[in-house]
N, C-alpha and C positions, 0 to 999 in steps of 0.2 A: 504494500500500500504506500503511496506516495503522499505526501500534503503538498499541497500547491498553495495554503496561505496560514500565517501564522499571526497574531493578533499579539502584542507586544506594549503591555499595559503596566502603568501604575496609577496606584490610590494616595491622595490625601487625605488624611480623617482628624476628625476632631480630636484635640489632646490640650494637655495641661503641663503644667511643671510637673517633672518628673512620674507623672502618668506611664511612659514608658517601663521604670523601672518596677513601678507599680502593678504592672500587665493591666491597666487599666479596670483595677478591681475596686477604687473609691465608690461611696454612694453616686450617683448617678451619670459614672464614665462610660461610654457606650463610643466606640468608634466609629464613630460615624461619618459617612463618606462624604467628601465636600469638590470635591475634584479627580474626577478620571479621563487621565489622556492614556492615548494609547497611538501603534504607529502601527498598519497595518503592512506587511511584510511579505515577501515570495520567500517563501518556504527552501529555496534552494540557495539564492545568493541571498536572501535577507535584506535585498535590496527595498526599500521603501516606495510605496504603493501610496499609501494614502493616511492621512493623521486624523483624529479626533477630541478632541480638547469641550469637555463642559464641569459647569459647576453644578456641585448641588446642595440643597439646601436642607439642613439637618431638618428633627422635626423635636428631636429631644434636648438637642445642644444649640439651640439659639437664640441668642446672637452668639456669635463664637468668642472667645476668649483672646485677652492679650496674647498672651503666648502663642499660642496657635497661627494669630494675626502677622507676630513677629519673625515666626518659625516661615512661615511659606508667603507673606505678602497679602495673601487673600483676607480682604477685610469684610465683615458683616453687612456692611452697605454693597459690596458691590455683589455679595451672595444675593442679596432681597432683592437687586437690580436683574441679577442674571442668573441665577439658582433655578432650576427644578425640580422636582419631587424627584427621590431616590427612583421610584417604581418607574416613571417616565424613560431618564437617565440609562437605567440600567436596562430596558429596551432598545433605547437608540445603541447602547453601546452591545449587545448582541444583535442588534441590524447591522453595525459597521462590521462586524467579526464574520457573518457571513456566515456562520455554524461552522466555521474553522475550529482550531484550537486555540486557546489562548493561554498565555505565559507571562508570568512576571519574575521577577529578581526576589523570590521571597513568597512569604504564602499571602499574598493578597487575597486571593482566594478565599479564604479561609474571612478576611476581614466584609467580603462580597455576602460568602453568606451569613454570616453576624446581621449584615444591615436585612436579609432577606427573611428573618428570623423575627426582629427585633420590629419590621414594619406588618409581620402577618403575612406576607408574600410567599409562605414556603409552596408550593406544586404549582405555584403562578410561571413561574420560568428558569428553567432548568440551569445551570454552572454548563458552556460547554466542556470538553476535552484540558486539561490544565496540565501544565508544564511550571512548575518553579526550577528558573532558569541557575541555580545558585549550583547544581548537580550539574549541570550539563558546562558550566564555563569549570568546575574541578577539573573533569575530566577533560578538556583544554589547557591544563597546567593553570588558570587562575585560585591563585586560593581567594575563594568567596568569604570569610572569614572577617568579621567588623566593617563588613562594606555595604552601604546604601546605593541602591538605585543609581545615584549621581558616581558614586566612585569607581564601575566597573569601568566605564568608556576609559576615562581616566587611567586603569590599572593596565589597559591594552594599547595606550599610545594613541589614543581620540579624547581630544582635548573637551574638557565640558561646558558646551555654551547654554547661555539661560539662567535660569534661581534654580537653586538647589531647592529640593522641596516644593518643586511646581512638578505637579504630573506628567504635566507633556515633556518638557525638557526634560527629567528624570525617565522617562520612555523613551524619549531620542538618543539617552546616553545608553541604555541599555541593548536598544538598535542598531547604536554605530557600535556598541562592542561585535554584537551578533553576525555582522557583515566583517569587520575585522578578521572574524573566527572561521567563515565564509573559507577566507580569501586565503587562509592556510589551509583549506580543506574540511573545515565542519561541518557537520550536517546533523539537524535533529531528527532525530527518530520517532515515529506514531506510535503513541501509547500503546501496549499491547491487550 
């Protein structure tokens, strides 16, 4: 079996001081999704197709927090301005995926369905096919190991343009690694 397109995503979600270390277990911490880009891909050279960039707007965390605002740019006003419902959101973005598979640097996935859980949406709309790309660039000699989104392009000699902590840029860094990796002969494999 071949894949001819790979969907090449990251999430921003709501967070706090030190929420992270906390696994976001405070009273009413919920990760919730505020930002998905993603860069849609040919599955052979990873060459870039086409991108997808929207906001969305929480429904249990807002207005978002300082931090939060600090951490990625994205401020409360321009979510109310340009936000849409997770449920919306996360239609469009398996319309642009095309029932491909789709892959991040990490278990996004996992944070995908938190929010699918958390809005009642569960048998509403399936998780395609999922790749955490963090196993497939080991076995390329990258150790994934303390690195975000933003730092793989980076750890392969593609320099990172954009904010760190913007989805889409963080997708594009993770795309120009995938194409780097291409071009020494990688190639990802269909789930079995």
């Amino acid at each position: 079996m071949r894949l001819a397109l790979i969907t090449v995503f990251d999430l921003e979600f709501t967070a706090w001081e030190c929420s992270m270390a906390r696994h976001w277990l405070s009273p009413g911490e919920f990760k919730e999704v505020v930002q998905i880009g993603a860069v849609k891909l040919d599955a052979d050279s990873f060459a870039p197709i086409a991108e997808f960039d929207l906001l969305v707007r929480p429904r249990v965390n807002f207005p978002l927090g300082p931090y939060f605002e600090k951490l990625t740019g994205i401020t409360s006003s321009l979510v109310a301005r340009q936000g849409m419902d997770f449920a919306a959101a996360f239609a469009l973005f398996l319309e642009f995926a095309e029932g491909g598979p789709i892959a991040s640097f990490g278990r996004d996935d996992r944070v995908l369905d938190e929010n699918i859980r958390l809005y009642g949406m569960t048998g509403a709309l399936d998780l395609p096919v999922f790749y955490d790309l963090r196993g497939w660039f080991a076995v390329q000699g990258v150790d994934p190991r303390g690195m975000h989104s933003c730092d793989i392009g980076p750890a392969v000699g593609i320099p990172f343009e954009g904010r760190t902590h913007n989805a889409l840029d963080d997708a594009r860094s993770i795309a120009g690694a995938m194409a780097k990796m291409a071009k020494r002969g990688a190639r990802l494999r269909p789930a079995a």
